[in-house]
N, C-alpha and C positions, 0 to 999 in steps of 0.2 A: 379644523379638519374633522367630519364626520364617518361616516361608513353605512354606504348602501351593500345591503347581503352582502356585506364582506369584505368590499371594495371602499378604499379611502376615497372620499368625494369633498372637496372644497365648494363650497356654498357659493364665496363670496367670486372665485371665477367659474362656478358653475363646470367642471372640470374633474374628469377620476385623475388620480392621482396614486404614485406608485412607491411604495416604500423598499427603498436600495440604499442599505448604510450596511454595508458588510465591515467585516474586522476582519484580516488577513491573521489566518491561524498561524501560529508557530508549525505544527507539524501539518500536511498536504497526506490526506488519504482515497478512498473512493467514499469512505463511508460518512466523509466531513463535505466533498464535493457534491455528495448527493444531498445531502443536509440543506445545501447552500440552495442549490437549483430547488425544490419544491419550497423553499423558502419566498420566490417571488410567486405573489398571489396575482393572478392571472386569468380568470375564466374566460373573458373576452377573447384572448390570443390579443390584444392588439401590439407587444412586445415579441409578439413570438418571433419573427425573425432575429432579434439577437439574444434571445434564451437557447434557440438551438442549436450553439455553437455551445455551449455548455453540456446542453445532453449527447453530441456528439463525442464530446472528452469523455464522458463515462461512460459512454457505450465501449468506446474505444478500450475504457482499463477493464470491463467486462471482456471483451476479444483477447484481452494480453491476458487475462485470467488472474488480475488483483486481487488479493483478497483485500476486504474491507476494513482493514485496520494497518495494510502494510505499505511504508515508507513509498511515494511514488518517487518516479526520475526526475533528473533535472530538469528533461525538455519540457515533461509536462507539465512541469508546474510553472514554469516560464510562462508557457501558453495560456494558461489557469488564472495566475496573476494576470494578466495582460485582458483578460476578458473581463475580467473582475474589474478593474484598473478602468475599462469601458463604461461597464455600468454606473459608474458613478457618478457619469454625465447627464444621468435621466433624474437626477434627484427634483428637477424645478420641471420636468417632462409632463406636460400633462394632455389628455384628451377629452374634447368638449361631448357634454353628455347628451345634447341637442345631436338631434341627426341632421337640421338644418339649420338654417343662420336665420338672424334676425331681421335682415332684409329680403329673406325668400319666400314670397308669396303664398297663396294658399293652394297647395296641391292636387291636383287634380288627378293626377298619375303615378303611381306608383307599382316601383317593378326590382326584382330580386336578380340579383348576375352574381354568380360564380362561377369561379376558376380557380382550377388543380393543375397540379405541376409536381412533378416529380425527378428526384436526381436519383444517383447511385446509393448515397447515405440520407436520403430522406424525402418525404412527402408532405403536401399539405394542400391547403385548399383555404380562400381568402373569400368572404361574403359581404356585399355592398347593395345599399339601397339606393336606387334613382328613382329621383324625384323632378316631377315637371310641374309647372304651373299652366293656366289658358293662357297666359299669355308669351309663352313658351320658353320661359326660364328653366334652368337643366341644373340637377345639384345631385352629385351624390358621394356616397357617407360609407366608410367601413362599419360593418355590422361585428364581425366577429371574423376569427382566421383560428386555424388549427395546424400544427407545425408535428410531426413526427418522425423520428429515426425509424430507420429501415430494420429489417429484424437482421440479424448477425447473421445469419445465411440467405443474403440479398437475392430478392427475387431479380426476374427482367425487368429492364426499362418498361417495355410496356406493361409488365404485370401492375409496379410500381403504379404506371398512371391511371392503370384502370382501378386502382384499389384505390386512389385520391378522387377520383370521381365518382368513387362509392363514399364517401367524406361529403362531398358536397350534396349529393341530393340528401344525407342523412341533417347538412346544417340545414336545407330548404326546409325542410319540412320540420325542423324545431323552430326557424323564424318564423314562417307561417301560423305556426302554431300558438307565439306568444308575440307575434303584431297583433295590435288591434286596428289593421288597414285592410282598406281593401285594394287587393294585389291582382296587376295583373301575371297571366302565367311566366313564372322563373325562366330565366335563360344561363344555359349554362356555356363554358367556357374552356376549352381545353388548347393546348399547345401538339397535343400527342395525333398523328392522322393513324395510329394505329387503333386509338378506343374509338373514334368515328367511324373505322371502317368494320367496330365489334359490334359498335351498337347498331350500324344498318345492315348486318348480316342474319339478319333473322333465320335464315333456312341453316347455316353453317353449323355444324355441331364442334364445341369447342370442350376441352380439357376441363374438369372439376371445378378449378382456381378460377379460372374466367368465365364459365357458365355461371356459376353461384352472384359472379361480381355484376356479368349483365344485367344479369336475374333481378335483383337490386336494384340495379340502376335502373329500369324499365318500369321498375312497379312505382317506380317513383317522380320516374319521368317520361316524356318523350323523347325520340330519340330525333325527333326536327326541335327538340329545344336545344341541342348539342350545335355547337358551333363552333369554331375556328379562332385561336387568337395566334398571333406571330409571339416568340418566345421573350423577343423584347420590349412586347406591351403587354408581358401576361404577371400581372402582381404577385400571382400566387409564388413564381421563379424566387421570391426574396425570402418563402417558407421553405422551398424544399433546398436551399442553399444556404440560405444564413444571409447576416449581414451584419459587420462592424456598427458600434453606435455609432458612429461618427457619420459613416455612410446612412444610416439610419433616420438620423437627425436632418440631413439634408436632404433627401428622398421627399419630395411630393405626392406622388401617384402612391402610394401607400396607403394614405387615407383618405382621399377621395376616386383612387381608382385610375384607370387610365382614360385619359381626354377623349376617345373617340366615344364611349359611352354618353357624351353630352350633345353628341349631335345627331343629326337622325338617324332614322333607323338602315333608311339603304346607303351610309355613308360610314358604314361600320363594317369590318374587316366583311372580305367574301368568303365565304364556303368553298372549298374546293369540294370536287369529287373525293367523294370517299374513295371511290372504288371497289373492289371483292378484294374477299379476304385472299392472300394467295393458300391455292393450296399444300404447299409447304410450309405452311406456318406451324413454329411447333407446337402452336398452343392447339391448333387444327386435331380431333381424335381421328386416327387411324383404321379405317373401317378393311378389313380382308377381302382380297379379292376371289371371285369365282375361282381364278385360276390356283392360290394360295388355298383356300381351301379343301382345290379337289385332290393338290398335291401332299396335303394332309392326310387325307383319306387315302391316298396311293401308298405312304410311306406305311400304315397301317397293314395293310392287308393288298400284299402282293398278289393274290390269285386275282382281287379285283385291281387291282395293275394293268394287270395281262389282258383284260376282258375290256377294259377302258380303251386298249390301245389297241386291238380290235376291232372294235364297234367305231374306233373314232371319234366320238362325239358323245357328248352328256346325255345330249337328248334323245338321242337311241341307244342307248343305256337305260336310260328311263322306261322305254316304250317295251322292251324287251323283257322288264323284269314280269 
């Protein structure tokens, strides 16, 4: 067993490989739990679906307000054990460090898909490369995934998915960055019809939180490279949830993505209409109306009250001054 930057790599099956031999502590704290989770080396994310069932438990003794050295409950170390008790099964787990196999021709095409997905307790976003040949073989490869908890004062659903698709154009442009292929333009992937109906609103003026997120997302991409997946072909769903090893182990579309990406291009999920944003969105700012305004100005200064409901109208009001 060797080590690429960090990573154990097996030569002889050409394979990263992951080291998971824990020892089940005598005493269960936040401050040994955390120990434990930054303990599996990880940059790829390609584990991340059952690492983030771990950082949900201590996020969770962050919420109950643990301190970091004090005795936790029975439930949760049950649950603690039993995840641990999981990992265990990844010891002979390995992922091939080719992006493509050995009987996949020489590629001719090459192209970048992500997809983000967000739940209540976390986000993430999963990156794959498709690969074609002339003669129109289809293969493609998890690149890399990123899995994150939610912050402890949970934003909306949609904030959540707009803020994992600020995740993926941010991985587009690091894979870009260290392939040495030539790519055509990225397509991105989302489950949510409310960040498609953010990204094709261009005139809408929206709230801090999701202007900044657009903002981001636009300089980095188009907003026709945003596209539509149904929630039960979108991979990224096994980041922002989690996944038992068990489930894990037998999950195929995880590392080579979901099947429709291998066949053509108009034979892959449709676009709905976006739509407008509605104008009661809360994420929508609030702009004053004429009328809220003038009422302002009434509430100030009663003499021009009087003289407003007079003249009747604004605009001879205006003309008379």
């Amino acid at each position: 067993m060797e080590r690429a930057l960090g990573i154990q790599w097996c030569a002889e099956s050409d394979q990263f490989k992951f080291k998971i031999n824990f020892k089940d502590p005598t005493t269960h704290t936040r401050r040994g739990m955390l120990s434990l989770v930054s303990s599996i080396f990880d940059p790829l994310g390609f584990l991340a679906p059952v690492v983030l069932p771990g950082k949900r438990m201590l996020q969770e003794l962050c919420r109950l307000k643990y301190s970091w050295d004090e005795d936790l409950p029975d439930n949760i170390v049950k649950s603690w054990k039993k995840w641990i008790s999981g990992l265990q099964h990844l010891q002979n787990f390995g992922v091939d460090r080719c992006i493509k196999t050995s009987q996949f021709g020489v590629p001719v095409f090459a192209q970048l898909h992500h997809f983000a997905d967000a739940s209540e307790d976390a986000y993430g976003t999963t990156s794959y490369i498709l690969l074609r040949t002339a003669t129109g073989e289809a293969q493609s490869t998890l690149m890399m995934a990123k899995a994150r908890v939610a912050p402890l004062k949970s934003p909306t659903i949609p904030r959540m998915e707009l803020t994992a698709a600020t995740v993926a154009v941010k991985m587009d442009k690091l894979l870009k960055k260290e392939l040495e292929l030539e790519l055509c333009d990225s397509v991105f992937w989302t489950d949510s019809t409310a960040v498609l109906k953010y990204l094709n609103s261009e005139s809408t003026r929206f709230k801090t939180f999701v202007a900044n997120r657009i903002s981001t997302i636009l300089e980095h991409s188009q907003a026709s490279q945003w596209r539509y997946v149904n929630t039960t072909l979108n991979p990224a769903d096994h980041v922002s949830r989690g996944q038992t090893v068990e489930a894990f182990l037998k999950g195929e579309s995880w590392f080579s993505g979901p099947g429709f990406l291998l066949r053509a291009q108009d034979q892959w999920p449709k676009n709905p209409d976006p739509g407008m944003v509605d104008i009661d969105d809360p994420e929508v700012k609030r702009w004053r109306s004429l009328a809220l305004h003038v009422k302002s100005i009434l509430e100030k200064n009663k003499r021009q009250a009087e003289e407003l409901v007079r003249l009747s109208a604004v605009g001879t009001t205006i003309r008379s001054r």
